[in-house]
CHARMM internal coordinates of N, CA and C (Angstrom, degrees):
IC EDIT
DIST 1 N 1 CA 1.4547
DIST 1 CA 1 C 1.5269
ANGL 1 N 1 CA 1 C 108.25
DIST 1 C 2 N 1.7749
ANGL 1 CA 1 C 2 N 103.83
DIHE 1 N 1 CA 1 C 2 N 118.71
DIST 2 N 2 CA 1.8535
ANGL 1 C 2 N 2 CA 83.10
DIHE 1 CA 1 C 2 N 2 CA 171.54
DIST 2 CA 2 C 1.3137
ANGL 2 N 2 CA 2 C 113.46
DIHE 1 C 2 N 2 CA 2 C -81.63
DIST 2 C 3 N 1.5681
ANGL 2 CA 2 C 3 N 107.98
DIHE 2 N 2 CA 2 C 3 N -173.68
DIST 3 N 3 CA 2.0399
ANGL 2 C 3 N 3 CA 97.80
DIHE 2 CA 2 C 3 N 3 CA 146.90
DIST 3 CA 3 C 1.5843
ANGL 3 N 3 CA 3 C 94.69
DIHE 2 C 3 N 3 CA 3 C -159.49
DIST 3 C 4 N 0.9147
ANGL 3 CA 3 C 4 N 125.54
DIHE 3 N 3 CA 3 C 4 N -147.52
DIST 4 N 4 CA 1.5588
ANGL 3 C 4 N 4 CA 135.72
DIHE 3 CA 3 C 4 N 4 CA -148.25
DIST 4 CA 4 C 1.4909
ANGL 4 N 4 CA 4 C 100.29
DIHE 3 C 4 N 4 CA 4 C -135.76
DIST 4 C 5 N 1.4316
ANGL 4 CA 4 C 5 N 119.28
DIHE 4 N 4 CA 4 C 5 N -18.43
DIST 5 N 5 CA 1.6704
ANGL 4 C 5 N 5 CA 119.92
DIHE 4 CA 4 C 5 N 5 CA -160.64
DIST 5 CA 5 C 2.0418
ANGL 5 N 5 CA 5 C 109.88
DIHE 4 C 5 N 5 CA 5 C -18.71
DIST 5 C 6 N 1.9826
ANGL 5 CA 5 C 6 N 83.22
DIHE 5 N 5 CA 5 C 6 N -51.11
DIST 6 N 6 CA 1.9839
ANGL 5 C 6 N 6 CA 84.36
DIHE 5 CA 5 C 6 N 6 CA -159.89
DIST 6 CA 6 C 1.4347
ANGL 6 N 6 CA 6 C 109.16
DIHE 5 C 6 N 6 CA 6 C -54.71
DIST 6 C 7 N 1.1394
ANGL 6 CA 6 C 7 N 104.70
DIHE 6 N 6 CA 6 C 7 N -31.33
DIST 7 N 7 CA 1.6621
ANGL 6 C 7 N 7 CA 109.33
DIHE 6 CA 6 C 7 N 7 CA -157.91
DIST 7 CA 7 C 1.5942
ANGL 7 N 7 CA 7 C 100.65
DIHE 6 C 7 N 7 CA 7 C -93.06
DIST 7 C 8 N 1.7367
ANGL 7 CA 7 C 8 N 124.91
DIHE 7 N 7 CA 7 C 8 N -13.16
DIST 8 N 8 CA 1.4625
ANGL 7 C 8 N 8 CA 99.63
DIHE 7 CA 7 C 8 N 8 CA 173.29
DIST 8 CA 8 C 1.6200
ANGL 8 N 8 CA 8 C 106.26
DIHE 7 C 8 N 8 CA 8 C -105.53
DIST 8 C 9 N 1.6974
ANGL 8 CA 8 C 9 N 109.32
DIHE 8 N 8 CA 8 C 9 N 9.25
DIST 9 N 9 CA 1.5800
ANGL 8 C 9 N 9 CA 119.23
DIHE 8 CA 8 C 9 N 9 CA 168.45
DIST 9 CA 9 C 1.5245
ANGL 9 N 9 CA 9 C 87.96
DIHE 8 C 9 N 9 CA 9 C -69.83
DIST 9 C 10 N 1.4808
ANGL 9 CA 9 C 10 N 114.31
DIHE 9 N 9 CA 9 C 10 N -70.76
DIST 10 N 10 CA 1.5629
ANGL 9 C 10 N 10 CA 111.65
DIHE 9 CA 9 C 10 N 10 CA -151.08
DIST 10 CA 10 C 2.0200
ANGL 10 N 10 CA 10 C 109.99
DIHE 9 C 10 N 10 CA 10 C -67.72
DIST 10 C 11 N 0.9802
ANGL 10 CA 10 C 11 N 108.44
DIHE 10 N 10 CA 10 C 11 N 9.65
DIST 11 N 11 CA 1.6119
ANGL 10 C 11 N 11 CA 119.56
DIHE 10 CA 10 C 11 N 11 CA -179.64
DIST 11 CA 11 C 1.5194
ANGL 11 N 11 CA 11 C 87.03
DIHE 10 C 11 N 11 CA 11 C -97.95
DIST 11 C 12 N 0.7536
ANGL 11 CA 11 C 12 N 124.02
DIHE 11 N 11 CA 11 C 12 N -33.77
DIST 12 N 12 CA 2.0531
ANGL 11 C 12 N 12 CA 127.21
DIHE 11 CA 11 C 12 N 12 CA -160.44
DIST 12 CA 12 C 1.4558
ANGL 12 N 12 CA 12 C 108.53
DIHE 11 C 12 N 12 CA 12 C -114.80
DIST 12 C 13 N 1.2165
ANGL 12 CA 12 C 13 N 110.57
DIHE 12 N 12 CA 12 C 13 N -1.66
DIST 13 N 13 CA 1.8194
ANGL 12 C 13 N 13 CA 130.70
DIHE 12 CA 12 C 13 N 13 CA 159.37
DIST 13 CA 13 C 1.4904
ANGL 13 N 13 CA 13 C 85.11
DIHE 12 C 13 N 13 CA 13 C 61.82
DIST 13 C 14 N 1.4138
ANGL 13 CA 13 C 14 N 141.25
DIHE 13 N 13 CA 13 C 14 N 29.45
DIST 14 N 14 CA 1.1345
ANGL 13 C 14 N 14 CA 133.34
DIHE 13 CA 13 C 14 N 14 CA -172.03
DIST 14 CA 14 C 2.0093
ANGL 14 N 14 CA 14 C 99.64
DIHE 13 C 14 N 14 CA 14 C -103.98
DIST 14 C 15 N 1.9770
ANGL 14 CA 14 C 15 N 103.02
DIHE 14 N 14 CA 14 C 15 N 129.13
DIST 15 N 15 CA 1.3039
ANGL 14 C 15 N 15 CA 82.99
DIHE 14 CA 14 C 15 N 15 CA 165.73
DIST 15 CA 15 C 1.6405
ANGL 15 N 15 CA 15 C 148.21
DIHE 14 C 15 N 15 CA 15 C -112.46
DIST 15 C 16 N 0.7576
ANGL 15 CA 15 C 16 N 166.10
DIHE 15 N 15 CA 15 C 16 N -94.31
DIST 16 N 16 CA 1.0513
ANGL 15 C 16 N 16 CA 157.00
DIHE 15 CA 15 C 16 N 16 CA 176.71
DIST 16 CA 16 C 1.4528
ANGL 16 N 16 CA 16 C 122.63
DIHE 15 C 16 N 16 CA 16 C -87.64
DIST 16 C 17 N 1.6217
ANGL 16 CA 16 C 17 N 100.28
DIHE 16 N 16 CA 16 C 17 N -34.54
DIST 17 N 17 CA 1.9279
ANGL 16 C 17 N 17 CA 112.65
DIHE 16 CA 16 C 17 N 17 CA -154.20
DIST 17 CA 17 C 1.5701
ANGL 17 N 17 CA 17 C 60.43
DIHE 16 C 17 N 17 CA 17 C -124.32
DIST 17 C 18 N 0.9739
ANGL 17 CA 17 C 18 N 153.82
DIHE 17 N 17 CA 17 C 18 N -13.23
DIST 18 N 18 CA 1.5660
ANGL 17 C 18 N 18 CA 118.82
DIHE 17 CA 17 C 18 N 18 CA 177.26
DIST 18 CA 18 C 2.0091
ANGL 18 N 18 CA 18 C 95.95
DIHE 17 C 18 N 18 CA 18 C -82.18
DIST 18 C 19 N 1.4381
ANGL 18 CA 18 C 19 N 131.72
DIHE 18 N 18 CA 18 C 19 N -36.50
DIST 19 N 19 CA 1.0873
ANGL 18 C 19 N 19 CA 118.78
DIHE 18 CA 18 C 19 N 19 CA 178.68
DIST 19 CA 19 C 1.3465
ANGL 19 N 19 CA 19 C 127.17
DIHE 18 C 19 N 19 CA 19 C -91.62
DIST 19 C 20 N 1.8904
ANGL 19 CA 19 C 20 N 111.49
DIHE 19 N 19 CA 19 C 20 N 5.91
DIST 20 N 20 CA 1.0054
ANGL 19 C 20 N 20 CA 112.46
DIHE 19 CA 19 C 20 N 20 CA 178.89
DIST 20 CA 20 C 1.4015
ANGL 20 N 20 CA 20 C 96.95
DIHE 19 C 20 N 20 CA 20 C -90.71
DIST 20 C 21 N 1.2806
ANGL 20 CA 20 C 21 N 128.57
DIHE 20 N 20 CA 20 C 21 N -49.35
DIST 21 N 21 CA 1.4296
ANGL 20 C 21 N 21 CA 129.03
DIHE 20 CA 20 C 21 N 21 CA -169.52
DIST 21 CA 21 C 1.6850
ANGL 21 N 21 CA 21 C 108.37
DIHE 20 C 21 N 21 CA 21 C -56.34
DIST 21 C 22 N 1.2796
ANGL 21 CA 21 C 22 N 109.71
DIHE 21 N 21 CA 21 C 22 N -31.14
DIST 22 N 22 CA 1.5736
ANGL 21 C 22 N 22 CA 115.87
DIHE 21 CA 21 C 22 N 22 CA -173.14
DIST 22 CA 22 C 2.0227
ANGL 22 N 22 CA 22 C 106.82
DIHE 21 C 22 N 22 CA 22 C -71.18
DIST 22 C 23 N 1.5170
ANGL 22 CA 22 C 23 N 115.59
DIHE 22 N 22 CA 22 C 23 N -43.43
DIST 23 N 23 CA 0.8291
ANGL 22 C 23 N 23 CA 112.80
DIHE 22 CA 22 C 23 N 23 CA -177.00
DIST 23 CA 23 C 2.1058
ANGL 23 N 23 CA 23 C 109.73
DIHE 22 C 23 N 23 CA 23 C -97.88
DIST 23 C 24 N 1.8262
ANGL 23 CA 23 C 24 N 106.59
DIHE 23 N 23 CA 23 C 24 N 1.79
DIST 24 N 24 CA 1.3438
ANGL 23 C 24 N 24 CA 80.13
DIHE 23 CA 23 C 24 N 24 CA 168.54
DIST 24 CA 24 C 1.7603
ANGL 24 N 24 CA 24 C 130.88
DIHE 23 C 24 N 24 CA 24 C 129.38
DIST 24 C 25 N 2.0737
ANGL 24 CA 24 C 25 N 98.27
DIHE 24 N 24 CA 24 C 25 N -34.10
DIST 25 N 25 CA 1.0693
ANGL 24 C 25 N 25 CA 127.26
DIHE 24 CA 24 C 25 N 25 CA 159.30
DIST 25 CA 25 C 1.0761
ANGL 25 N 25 CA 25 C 157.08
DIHE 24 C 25 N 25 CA 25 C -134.60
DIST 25 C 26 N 1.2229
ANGL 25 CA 25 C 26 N 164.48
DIHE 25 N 25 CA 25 C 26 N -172.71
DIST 26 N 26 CA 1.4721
ANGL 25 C 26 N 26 CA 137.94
DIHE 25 CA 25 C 26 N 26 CA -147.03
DIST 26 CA 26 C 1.6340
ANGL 26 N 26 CA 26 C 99.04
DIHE 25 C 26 N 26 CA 26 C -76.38
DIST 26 C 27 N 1.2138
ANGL 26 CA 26 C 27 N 96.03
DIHE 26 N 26 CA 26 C 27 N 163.94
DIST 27 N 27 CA 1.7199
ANGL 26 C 27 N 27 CA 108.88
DIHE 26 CA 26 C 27 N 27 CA 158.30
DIST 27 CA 27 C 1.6873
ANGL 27 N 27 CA 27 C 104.62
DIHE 26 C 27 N 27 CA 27 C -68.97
DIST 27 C 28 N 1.0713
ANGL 27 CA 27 C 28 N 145.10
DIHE 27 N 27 CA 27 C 28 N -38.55
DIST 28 N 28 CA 1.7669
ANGL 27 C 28 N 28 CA 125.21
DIHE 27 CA 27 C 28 N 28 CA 152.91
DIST 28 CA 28 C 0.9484
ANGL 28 N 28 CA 28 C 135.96
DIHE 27 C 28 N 28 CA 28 C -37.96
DIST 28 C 29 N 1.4915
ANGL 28 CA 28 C 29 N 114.49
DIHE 28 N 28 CA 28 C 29 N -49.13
DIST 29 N 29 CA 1.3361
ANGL 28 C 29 N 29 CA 120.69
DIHE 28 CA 28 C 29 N 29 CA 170.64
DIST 29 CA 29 C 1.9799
ANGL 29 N 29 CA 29 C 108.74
DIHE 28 C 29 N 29 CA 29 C -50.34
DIST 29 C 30 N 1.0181
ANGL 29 CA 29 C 30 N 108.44
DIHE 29 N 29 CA 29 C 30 N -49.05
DIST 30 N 30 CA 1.7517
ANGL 29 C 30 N 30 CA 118.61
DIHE 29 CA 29 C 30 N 30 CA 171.09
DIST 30 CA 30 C 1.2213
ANGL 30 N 30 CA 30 C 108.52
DIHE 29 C 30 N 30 CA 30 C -42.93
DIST 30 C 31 N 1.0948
ANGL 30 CA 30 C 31 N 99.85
DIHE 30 N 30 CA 30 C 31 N -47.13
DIST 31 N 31 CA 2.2503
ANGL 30 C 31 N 31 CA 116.42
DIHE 30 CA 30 C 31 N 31 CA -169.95
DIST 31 CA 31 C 1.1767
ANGL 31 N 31 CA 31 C 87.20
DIHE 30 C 31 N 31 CA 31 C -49.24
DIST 31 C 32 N 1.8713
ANGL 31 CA 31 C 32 N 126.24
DIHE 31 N 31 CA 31 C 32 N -69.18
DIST 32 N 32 CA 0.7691
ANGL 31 C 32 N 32 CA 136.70
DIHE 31 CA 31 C 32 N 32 CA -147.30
DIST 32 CA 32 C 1.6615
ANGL 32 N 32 CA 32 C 125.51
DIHE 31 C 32 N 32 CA 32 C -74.73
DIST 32 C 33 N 0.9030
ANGL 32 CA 32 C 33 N 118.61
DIHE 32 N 32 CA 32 C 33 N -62.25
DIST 33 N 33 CA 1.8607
ANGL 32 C 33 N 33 CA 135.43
DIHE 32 CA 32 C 33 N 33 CA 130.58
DIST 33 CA 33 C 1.7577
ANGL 33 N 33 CA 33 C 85.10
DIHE 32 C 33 N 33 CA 33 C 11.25
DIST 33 C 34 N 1.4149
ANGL 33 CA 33 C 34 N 96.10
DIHE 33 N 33 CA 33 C 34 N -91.63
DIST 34 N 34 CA 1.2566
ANGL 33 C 34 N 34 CA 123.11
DIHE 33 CA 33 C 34 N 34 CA -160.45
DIST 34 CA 34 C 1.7404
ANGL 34 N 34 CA 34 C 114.13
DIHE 33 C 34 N 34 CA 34 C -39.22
DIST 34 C 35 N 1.2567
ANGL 34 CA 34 C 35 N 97.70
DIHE 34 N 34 CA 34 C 35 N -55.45
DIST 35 N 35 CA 1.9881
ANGL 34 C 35 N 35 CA 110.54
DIHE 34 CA 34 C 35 N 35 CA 170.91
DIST 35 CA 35 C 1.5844
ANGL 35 N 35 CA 35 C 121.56
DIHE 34 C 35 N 35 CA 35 C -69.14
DIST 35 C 36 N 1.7179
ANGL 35 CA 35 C 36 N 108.46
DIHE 35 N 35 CA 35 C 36 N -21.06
DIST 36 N 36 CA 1.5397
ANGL 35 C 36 N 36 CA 114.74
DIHE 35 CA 35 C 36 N 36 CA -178.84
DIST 36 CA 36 C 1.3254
ANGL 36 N 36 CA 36 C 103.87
DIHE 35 C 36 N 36 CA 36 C 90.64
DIST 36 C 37 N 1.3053
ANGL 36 CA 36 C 37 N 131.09
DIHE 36 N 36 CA 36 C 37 N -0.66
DIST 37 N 37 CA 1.3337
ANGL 36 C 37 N 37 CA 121.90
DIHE 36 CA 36 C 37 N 37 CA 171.57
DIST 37 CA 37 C 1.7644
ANGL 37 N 37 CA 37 C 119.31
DIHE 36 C 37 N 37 CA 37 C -85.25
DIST 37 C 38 N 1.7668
ANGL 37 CA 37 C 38 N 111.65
DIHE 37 N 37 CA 37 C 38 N 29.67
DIST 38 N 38 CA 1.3067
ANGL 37 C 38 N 38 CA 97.70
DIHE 37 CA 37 C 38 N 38 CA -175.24
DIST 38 CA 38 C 1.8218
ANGL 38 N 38 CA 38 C 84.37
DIHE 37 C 38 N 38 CA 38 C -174.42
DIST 38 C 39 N 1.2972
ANGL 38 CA 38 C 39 N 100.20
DIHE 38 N 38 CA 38 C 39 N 127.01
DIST 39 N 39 CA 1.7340
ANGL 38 C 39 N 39 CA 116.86
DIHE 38 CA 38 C 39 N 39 CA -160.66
DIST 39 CA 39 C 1.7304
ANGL 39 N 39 CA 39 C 92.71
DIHE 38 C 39 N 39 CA 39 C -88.77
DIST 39 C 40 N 0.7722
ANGL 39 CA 39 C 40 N 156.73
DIHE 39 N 39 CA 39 C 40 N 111.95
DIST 40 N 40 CA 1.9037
ANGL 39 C 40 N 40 CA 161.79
DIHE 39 CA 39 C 40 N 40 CA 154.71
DIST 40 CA 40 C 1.4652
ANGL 40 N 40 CA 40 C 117.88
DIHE 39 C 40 N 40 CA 40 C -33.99
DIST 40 C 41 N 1.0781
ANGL 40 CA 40 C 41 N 132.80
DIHE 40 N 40 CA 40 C 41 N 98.08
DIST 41 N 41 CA 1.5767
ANGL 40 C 41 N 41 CA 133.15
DIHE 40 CA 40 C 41 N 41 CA 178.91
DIST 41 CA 41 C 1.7338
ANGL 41 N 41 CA 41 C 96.46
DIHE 40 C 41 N 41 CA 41 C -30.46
DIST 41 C 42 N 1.0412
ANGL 41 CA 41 C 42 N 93.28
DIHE 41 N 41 CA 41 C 42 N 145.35
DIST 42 N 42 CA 1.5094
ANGL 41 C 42 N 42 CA 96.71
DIHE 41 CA 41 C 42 N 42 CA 150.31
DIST 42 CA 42 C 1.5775
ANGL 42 N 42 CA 42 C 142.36
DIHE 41 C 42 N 42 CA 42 C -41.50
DIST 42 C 43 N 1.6073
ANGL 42 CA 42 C 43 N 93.83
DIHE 42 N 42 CA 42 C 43 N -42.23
DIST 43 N 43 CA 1.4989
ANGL 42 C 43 N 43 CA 113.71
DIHE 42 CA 42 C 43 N 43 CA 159.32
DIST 43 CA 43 C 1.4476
ANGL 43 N 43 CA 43 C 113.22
DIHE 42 C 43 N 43 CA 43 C -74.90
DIST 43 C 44 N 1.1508
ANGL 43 CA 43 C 44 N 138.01
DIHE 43 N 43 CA 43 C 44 N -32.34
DIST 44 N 44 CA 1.2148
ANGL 43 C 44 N 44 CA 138.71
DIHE 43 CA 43 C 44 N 44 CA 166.14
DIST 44 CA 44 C 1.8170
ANGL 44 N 44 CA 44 C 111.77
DIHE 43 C 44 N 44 CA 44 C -73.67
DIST 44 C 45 N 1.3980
ANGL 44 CA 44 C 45 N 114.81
DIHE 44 N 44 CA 44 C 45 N -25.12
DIST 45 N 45 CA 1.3383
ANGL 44 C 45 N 45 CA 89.17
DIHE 44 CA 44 C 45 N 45 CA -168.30
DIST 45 CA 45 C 1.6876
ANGL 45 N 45 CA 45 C 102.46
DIHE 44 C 45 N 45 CA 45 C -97.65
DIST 45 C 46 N 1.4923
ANGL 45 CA 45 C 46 N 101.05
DIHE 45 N 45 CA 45 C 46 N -2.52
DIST 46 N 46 CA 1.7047
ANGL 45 C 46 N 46 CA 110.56
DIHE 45 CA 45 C 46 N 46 CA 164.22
DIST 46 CA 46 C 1.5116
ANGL 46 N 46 CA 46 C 120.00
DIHE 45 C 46 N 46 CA 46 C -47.73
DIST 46 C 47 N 1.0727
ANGL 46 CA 46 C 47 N 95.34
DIHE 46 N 46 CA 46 C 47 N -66.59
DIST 47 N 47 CA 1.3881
ANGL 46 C 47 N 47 CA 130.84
DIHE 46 CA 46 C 47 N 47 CA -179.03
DIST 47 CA 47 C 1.3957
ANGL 47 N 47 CA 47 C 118.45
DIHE 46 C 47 N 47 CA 47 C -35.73
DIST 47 C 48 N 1.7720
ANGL 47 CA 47 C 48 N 98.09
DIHE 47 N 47 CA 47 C 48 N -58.48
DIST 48 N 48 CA 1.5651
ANGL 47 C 48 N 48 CA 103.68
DIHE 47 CA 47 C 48 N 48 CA -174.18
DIST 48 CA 48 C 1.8297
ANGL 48 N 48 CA 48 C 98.04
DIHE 47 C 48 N 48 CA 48 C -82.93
DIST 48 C 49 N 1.0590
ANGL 48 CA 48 C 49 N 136.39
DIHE 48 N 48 CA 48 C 49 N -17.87
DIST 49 N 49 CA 1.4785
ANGL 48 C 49 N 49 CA 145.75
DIHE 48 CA 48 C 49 N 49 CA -167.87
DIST 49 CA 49 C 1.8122
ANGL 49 N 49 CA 49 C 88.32
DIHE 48 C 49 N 49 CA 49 C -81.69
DIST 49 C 50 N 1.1564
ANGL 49 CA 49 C 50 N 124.41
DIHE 49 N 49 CA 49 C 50 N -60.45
DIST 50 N 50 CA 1.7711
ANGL 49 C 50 N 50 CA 125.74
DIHE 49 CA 49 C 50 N 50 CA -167.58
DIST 50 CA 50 C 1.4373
ANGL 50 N 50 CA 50 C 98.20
DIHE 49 C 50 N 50 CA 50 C -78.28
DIST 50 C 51 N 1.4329
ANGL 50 CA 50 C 51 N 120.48
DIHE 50 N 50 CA 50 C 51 N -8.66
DIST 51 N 51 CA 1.9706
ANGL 50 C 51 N 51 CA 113.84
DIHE 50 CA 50 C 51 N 51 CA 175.91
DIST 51 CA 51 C 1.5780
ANGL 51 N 51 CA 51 C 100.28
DIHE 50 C 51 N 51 CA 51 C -85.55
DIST 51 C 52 N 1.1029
ANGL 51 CA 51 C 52 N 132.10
DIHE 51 N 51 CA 51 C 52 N -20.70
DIST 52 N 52 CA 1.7438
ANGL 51 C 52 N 52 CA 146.79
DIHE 51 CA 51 C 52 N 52 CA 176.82
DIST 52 CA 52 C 1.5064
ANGL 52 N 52 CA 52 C 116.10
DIHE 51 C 52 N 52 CA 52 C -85.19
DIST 52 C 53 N 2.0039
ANGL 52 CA 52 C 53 N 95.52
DIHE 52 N 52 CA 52 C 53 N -35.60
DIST 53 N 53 CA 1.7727
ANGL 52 C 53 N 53 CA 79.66
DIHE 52 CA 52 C 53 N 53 CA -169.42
DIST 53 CA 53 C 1.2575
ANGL 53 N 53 CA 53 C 129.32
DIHE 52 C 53 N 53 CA 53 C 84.26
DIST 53 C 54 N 1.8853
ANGL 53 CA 53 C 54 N 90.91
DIHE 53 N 53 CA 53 C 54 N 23.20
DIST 54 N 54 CA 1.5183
ANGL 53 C 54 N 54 CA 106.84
DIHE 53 CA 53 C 54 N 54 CA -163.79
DIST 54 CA 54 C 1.9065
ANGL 54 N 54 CA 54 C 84.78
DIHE 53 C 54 N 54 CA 54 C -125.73
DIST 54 C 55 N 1.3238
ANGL 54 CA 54 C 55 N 104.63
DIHE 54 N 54 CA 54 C 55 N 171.11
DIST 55 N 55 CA 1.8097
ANGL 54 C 55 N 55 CA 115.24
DIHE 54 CA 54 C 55 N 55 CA 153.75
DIST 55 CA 55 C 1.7444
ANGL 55 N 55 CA 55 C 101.51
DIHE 54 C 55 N 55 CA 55 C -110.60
DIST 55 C 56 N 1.5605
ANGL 55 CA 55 C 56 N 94.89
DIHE 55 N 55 CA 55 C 56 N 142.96
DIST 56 N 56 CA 1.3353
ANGL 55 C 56 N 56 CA 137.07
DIHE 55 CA 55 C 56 N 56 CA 177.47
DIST 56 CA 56 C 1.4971
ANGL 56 N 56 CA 56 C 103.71
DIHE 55 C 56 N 56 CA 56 C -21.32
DIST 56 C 57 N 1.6006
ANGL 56 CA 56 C 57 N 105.11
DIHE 56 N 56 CA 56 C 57 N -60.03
DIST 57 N 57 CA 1.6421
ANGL 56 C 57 N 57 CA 123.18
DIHE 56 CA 56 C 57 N 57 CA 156.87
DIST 57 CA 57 C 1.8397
ANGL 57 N 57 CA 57 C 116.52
DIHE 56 C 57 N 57 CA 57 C -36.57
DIST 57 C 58 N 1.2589
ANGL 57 CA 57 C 58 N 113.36
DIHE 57 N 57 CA 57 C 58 N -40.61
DIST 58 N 58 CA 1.3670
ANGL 57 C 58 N 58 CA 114.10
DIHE 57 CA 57 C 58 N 58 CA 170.36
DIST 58 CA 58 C 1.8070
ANGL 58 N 58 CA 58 C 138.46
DIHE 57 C 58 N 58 CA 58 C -68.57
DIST 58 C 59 N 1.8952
ANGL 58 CA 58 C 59 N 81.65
DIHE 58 N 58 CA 58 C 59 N -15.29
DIST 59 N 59 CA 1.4372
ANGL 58 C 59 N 59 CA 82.10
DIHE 58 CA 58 C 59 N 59 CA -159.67
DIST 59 CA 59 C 1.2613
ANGL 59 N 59 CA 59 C 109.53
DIHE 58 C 59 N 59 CA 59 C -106.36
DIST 59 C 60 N 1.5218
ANGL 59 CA 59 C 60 N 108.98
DIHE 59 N 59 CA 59 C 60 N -21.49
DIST 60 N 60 CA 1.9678
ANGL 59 C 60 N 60 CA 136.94
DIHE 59 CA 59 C 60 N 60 CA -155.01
DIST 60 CA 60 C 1.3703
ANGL 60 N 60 CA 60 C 86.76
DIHE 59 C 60 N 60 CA 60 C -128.36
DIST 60 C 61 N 1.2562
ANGL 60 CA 60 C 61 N 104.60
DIHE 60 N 60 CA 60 C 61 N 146.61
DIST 61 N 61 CA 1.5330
ANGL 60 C 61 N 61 CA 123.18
DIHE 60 CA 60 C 61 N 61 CA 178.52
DIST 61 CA 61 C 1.8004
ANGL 61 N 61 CA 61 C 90.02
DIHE 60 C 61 N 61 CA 61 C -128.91
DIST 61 C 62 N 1.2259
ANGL 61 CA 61 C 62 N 131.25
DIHE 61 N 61 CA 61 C 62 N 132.55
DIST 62 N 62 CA 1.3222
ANGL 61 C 62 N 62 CA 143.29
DIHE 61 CA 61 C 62 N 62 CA 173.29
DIST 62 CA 62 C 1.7129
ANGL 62 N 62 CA 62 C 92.61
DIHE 61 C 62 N 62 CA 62 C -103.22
DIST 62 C 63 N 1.4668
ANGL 62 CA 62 C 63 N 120.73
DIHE 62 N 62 CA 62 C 63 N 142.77
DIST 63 N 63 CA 1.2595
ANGL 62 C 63 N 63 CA 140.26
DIHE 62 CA 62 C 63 N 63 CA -167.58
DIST 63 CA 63 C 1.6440
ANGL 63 N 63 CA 63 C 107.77
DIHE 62 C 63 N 63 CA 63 C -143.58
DIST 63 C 64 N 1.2539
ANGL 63 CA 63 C 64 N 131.58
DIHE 63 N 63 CA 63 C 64 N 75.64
DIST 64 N 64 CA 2.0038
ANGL 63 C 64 N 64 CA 126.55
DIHE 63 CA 63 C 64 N 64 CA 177.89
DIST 64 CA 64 C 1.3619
ANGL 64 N 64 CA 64 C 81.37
DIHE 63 C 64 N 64 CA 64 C -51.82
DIST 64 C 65 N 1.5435
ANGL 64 CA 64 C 65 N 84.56
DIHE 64 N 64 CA 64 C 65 N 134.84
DIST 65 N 65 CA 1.5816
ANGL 64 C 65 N 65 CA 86.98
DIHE 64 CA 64 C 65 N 65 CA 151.07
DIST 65 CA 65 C 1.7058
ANGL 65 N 65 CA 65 C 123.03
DIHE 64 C 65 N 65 CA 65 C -122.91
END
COOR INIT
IC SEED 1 N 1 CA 1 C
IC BUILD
């Protein structure tokens, strides 16, 4: 799954442990998000999508493969 996280952090000058702490989990988990090596609960990908002001749809791109 991709998503956009880095690029709507660095639009919002916000960094990592400022959006991990806001939505809940480590600054790795962000790393990770961030590199594609780690898929976001639903509740997690809520979370970081309503910390932007974005929908879930905005933030995560789903890809079948």
């Amino acid at each position: 799954m991709n998503n956009i996280i880095k690029e709507l952090r660095k639009q919002n000058k916000t960094t990592q442990d400022e959006l991990a702490n806001s939505v809940g989990v480590t600054r790795q988990t962000i790393i990770s998000l961030e590199n594609g090596k780690y898929n976001a609960s639903l509740q997690l990908a809520y979370k970081i999508a309503r910390f932007f002001g974005k929908t879930i749809e905005e933030v995560f791109m789903f890809e079948e493969e």
